[in-house]
C-alpha positions, 0 to 999 in steps of 0.5 A: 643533768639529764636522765633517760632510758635507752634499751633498757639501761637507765643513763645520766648525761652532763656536761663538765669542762666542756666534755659530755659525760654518759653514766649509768649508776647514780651519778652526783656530777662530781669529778673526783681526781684519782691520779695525774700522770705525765700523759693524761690525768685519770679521773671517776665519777662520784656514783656512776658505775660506768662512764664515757665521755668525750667531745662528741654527740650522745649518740657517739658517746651511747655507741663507745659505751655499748663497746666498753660494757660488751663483754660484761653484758655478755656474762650477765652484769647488767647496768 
């Protein structure tokens, strides 16, 4: 797990499966299966208070997070 600072919001970065996963929180790097639907199985980080993941750069990943959290950072949560 790698930990760094981008504008002020502490994130963690691993890779799992062959996905990279980007939190913020304190994430463990454990999965933990919530549910297994038909389409596409849902899964939580241990820890994390947000995340995003995919088969992509950390760049792409830091770019999708800043749209998901748009509006609660608009209302003042802070990450």
């Amino acid at each position: 797990m790698k930990k760094f600072v981008r504008n002020g919001v502490k994130f963690t970065m691993f890779e799992k499966y062959g996905e990279t996963y980007l939190c913020t929180g304190e994430p463990t790097g454990e999965l933990k299966l919530d549910y297994v639907g038909e389409i596409c199985d849902y899964a939580t980080v241990a820890g994390a208070t947000s995340v995003v993941s995919g088969k992509c750069s950390v760049d792409e990943l830091y770019a999708e997070w800043l749209e998901r959290t748009e509006f609660y950072r608009s209302i003042g949560i802070r990450f």
